[in-house]
C-alpha positions as a Python dict, from the first residue, in 0.01 Angstrom:
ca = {
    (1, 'X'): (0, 0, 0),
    (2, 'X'): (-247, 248, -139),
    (3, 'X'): (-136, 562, 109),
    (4, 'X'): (-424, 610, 251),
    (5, 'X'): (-483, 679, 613),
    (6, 'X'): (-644, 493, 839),
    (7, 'X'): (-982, 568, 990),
    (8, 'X'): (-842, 771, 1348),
    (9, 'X'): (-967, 579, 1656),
    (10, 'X'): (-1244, 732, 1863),
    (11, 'X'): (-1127, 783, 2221),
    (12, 'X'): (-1310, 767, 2543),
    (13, 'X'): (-1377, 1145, 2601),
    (14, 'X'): (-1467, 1171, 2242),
    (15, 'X'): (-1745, 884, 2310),
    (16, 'X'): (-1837, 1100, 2609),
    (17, 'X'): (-1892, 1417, 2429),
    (18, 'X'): (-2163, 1230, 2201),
    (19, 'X'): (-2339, 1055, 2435),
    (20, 'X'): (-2362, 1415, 2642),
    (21, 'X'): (-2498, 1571, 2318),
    (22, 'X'): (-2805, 1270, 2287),
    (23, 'X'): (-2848, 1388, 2690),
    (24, 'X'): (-2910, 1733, 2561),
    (25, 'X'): (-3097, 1614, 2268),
    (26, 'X'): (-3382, 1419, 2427),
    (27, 'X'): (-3401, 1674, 2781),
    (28, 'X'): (-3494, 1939, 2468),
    (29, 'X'): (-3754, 1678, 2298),
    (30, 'X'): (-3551, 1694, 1967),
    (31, 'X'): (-3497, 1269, 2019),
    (32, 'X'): (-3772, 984, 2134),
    (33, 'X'): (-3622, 786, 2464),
    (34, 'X'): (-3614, 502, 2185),
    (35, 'X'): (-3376, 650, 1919),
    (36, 'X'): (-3162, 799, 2213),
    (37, 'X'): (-3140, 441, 2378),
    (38, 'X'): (-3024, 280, 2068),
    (39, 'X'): (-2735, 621, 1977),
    (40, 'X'): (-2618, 558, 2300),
    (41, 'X'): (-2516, 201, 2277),
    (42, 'X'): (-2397, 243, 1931),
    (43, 'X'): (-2170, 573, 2040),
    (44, 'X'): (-2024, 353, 2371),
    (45, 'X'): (-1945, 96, 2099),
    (46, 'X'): (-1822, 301, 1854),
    (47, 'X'): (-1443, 244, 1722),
    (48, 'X'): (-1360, 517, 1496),
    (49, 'X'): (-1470, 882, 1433),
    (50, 'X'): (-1673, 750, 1125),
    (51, 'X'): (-1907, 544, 1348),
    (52, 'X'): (-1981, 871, 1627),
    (53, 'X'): (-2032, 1104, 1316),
    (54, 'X'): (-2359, 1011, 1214),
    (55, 'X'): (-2504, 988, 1582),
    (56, 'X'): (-2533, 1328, 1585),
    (57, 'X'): (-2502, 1449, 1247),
    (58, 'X'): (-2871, 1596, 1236),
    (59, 'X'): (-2881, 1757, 1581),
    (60, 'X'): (-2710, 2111, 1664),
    (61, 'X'): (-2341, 2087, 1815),
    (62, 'X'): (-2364, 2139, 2184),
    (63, 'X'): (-2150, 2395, 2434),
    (64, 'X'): (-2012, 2086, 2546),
    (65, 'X'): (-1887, 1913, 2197),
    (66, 'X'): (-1735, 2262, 2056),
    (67, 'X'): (-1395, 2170, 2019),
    (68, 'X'): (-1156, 2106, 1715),
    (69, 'X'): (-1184, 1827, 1485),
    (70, 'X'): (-894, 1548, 1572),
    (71, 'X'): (-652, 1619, 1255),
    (72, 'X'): (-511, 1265, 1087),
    (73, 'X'): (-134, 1418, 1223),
    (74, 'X'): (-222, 1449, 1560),
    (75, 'X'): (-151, 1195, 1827),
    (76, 'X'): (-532, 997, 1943),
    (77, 'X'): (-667, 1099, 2268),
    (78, 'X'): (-727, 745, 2383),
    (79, 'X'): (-429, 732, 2669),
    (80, 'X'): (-382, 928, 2966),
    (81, 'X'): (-91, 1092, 2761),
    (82, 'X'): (0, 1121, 2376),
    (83, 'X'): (218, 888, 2169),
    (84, 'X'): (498, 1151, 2175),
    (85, 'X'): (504, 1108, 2560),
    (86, 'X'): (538, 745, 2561),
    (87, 'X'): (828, 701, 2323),
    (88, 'X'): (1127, 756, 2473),
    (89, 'X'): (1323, 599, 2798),
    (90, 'X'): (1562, 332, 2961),
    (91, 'X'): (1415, -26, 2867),
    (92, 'X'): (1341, -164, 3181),
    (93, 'X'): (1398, -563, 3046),
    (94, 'X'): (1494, -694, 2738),
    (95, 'X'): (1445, -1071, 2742),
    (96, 'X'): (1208, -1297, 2962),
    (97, 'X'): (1264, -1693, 2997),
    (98, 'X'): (976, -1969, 3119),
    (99, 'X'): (1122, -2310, 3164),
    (100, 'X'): (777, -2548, 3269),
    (101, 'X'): (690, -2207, 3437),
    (102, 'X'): (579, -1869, 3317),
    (103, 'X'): (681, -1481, 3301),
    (104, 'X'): (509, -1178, 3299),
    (105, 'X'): (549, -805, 3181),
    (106, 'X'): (256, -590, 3225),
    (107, 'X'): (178, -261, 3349),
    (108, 'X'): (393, 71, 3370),
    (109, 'X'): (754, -53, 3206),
    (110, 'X'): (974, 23, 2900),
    (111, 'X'): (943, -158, 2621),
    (112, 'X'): (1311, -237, 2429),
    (113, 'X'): (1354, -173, 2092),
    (114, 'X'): (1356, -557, 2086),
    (115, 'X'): (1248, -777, 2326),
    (116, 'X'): (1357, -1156, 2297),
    (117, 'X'): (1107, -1429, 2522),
    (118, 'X'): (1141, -1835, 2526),
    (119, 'X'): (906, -2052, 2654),
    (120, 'X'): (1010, -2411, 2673),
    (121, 'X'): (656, -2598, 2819),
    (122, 'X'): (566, -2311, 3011),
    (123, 'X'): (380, -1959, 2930),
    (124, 'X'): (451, -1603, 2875),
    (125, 'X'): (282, -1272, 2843),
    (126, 'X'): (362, -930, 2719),
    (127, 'X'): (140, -661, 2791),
    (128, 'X'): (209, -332, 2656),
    (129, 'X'): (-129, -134, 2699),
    (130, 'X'): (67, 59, 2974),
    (131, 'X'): (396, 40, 2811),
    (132, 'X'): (662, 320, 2741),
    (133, 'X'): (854, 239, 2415),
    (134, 'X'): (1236, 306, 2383),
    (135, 'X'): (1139, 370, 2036),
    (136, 'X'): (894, 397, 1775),
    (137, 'X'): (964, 93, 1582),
    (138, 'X'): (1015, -196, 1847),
    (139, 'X'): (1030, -574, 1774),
    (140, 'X'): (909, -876, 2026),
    (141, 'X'): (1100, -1192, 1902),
    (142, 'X'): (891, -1520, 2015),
    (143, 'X'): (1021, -1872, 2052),
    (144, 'X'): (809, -2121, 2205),
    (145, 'X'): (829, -2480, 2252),
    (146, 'X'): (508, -2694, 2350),
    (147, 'X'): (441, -2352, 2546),
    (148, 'X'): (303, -2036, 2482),
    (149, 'X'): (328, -1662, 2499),
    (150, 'X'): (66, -1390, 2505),
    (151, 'X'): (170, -1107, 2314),
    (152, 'X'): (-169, -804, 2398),
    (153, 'X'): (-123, -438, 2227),
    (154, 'X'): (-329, -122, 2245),
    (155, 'X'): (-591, -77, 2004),
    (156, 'X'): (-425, 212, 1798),
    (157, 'X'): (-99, 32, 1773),
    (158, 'X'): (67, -34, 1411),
    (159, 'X'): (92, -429, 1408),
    (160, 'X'): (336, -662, 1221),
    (161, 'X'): (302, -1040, 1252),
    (162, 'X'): (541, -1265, 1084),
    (163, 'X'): (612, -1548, 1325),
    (164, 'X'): (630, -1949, 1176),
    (165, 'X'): (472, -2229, 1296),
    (166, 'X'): (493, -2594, 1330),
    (167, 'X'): (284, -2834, 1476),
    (168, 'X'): (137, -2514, 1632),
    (169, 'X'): (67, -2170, 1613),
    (170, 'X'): (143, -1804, 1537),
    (171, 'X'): (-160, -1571, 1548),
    (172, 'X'): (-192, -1301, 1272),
    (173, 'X'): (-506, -1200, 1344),
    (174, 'X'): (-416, -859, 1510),
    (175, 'X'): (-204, -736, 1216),
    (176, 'X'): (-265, -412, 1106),
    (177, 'X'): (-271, -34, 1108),
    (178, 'X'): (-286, 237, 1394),
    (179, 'X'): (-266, 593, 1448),
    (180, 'X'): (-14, 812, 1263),
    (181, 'X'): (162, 876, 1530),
    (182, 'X'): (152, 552, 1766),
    (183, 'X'): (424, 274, 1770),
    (184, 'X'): (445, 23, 1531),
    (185, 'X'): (512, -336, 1701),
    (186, 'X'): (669, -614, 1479),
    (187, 'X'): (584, -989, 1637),
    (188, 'X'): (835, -1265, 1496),
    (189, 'X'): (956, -1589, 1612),
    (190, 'X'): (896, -1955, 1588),
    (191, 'X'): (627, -2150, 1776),
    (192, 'X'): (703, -2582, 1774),
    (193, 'X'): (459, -2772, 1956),
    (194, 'X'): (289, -2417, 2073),
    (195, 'X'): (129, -2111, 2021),
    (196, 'X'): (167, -1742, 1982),
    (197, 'X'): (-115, -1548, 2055),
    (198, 'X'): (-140, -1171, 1951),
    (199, 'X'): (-423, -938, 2017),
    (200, 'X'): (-580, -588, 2061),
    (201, 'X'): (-705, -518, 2391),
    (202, 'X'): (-834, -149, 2540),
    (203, 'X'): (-677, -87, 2903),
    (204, 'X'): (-835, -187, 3219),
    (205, 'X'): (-879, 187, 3313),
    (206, 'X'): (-1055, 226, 3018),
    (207, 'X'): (-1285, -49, 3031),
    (208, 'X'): (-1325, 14, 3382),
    (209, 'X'): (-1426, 406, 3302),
    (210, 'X'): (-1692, 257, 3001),
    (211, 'X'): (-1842, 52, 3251),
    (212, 'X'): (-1930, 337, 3544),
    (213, 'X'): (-2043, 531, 3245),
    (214, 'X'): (-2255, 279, 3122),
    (215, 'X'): (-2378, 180, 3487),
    (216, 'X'): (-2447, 608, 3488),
    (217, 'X'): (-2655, 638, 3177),
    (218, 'X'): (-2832, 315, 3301),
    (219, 'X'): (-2957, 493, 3608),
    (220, 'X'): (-3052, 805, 3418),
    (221, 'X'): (-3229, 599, 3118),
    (222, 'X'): (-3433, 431, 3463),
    (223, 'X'): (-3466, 815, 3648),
    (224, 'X'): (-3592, 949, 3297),
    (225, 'X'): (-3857, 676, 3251),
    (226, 'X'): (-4012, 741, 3529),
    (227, 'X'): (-3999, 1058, 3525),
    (228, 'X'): (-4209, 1009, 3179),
    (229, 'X'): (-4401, 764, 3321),
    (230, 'X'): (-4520, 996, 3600),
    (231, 'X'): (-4595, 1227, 3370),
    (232, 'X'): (-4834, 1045, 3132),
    (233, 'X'): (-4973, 921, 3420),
    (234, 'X'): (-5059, 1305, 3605),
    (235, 'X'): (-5195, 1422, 3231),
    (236, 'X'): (-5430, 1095, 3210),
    (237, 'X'): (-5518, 1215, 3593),
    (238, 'X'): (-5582, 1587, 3473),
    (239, 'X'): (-5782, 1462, 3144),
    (240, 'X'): (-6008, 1246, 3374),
    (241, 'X'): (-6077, 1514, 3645),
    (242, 'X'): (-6147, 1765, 3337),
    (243, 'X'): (-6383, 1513, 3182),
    (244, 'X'): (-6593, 1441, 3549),
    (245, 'X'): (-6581, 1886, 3618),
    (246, 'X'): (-6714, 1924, 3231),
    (247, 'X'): (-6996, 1668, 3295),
    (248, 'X'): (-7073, 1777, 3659),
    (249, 'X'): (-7070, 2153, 3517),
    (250, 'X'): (-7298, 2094, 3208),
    (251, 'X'): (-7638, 2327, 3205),
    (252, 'X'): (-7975, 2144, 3177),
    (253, 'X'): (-8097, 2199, 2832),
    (254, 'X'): (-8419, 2058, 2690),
    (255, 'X'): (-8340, 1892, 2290),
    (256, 'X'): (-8588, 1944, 2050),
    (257, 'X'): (-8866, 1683, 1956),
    (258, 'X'): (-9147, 1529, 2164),
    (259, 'X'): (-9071, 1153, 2271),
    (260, 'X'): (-9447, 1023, 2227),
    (261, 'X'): (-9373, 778, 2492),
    (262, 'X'): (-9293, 988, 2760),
    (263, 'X'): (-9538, 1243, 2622),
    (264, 'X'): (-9274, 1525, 2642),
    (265, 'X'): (-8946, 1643, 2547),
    (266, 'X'): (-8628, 1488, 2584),
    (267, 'X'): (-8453, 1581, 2925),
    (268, 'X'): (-8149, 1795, 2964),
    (269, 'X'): (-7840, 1673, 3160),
    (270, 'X'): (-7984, 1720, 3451),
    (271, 'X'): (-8342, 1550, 3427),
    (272, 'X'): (-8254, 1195, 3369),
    (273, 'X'): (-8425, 1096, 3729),
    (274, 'X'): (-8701, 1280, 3591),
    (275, 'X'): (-8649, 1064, 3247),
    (276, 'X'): (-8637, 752, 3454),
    (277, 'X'): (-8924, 795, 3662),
    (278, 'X'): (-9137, 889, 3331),
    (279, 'X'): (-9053, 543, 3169),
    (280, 'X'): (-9123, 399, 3502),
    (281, 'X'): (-9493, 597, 3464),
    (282, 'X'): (-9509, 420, 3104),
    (283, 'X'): (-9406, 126, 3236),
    (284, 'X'): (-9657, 59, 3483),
    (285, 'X'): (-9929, 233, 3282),
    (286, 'X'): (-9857, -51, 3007),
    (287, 'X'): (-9878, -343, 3238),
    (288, 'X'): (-10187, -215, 3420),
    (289, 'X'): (-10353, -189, 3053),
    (290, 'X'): (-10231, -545, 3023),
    (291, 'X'): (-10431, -654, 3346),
    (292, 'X'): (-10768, -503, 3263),
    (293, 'X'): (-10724, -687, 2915),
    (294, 'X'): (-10680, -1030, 3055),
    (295, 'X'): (-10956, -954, 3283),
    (296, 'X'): (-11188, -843, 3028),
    (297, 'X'): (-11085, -1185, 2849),
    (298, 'X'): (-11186, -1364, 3192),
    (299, 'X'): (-11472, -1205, 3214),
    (300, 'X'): (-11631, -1275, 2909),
    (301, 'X'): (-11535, -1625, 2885),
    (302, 'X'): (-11700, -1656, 3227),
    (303, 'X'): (-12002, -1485, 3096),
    (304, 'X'): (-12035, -1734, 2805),
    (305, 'X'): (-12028, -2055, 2978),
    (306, 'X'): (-12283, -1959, 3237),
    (307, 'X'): (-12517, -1855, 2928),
    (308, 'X'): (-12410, -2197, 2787),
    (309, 'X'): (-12488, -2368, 3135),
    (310, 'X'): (-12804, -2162, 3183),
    (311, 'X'): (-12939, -2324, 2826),
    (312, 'X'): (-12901, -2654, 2881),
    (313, 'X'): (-13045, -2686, 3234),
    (314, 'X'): (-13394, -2501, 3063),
    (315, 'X'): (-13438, -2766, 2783),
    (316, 'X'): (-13453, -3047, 3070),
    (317, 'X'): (-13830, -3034, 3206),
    (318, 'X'): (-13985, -2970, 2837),
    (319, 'X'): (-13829, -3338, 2721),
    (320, 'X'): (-13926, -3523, 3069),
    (321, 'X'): (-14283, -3371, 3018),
    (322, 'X'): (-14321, -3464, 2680),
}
């Protein structure tokens, strides 16, 4: 054991606070709607104070997030109350049998200091995400045979797994530390022909709670993008508008430099039907000069072959005469 502590647990309201800071953060423009879509799925996933910190490490601390720092001595505020208030109490049941059957203890009960369960072909669980605890250290003593028993603790819960098993199994998976001041739960027993199962699970409020406030932010993410939308959309609008008023307003003003075609000077805004009709002039002016050219052509090839005919019918009586 090095001594260290362990990282504290982020609790619900703590996750709330930080997503309520990226809602101020992006209403004042200091984050895009991209970079506060991904902070907010990372701080509604977040485990431990160490994964909230940097979410809003470069943005001021908010009215709403201005309260003391969680010391490592204090109790989390994950639960509806603190550690201290759950320890303590008459166990409600110490023992629970399954014979080809099954057993259950969930919800609001006392947990024993140690709690003994046997399974023979049937099941069991032990819930203690709503437990009280008759004391801080408690133990839950396993047997099962070609059964099996669910043992489910709160995240923040101290965990101690040292059950044996043959032909089957006995889960270790969920071993580890919690909060300084939450129980510490010791699983042991012997599993033949079965299976111990133990594992970290948040409470049903709490997962219930995560879920409206997801389905919330959700529905303002959707309100706030179209709200943007709408908004892009009414400056493209006032852009256009300004653009057809600018062109509509412009003065007429002549450029400088003749245009040798039109024989003038370049129009203003205002004279292009006066532009157009001019290249029309040109237009027509250039195929008219086009006519009288191929009619000058005609008419001189006409001309030369009635010379030509004219020459040949004269040299007709001389030879007959002759």
């Amino acid at each position: 054991m090095t001594g260290e502590l362990p990282p504290m647990r982020a609790s619900d309201a703590e996750r709330e606070r930080v997503a309520e800071a990226l809602r101020e953060a992006v209403a004042e423009g200091r984050l895009t709607m991209e970079e506060f879509e991904e902070r907010l799925e990372l701080a509604y996933t977040a485990r431990t104070h160490a994964d909230l910190e940097p979410l809003v490490r470069d943005l001021p601390v908010p009215a709403s997030m201005a309260t003391p720092a969680p010391q490592p001595s204090r109790a989390p505020a994950g639960t509806d109350a603190s550690w201290a208030e759950r320890i303590g109490g008459s166990a409600t049941s110490r023992w629970g049998l399954a014979v080809m059957g099954g057993f259950q203890r969930a919800g609001r009960w006392v947990m024993p200091r140690a709690f003994t369960s046997v399974v023979v072909m049937g099941g069991g669980e032990i819930d203690l995400r709503d437990a009280r605890f008759e004391e801080r250290d408690v133990v839950v003593r396993c047997f099962a045979l070609m059964g099996g028993i669910s043992v489910i603790v709160p995240p923040d819960v101290e965990v101690h797994v040292n059950g044996v098993g043959i032909m089957g199994g006995f889960d270790q998976a969920a071993t580890g530390d919690g909060a300084p001041e939450a129980p510490r739960v010791t699983v042991t027993g012997l599993a033949i022909w079965g299976a111990v199962a133990v594992e970290r699970k948040r409470r049903k409020a709490d997962v219930q709670r995560e879920k409206e406030a997801r389905r919330r932010e959700k529905a303002e993410l959707k309100r706030l993008r179209k709200e943007r939308e709408a908004e892009r959309e009414l400056g493209r609008t006032e852009q256009r508008l300004d653009a057809s008023k600018r062109e509509a307003d412009a003065p007429e003003r002549e450029l400088d430099g003749p245009r040798p075609e039109l024989g003038g000077a370049w129009p203003g805004a205002g004279g292009l039907a006066r532009e157009r009709a001019e290249r029309e002039h040109v237009l027509r002016e250039e195929r008219e000069n086009v006519l009288r050219e191929e009619r000058a052509v005609e008419d001189r090839r006409g001309a030369g072959e009635r010379r030509a005919a004219g020459g040949a019918g004269g040299d007709r009586p001389d030879d007959a005469a002759r």
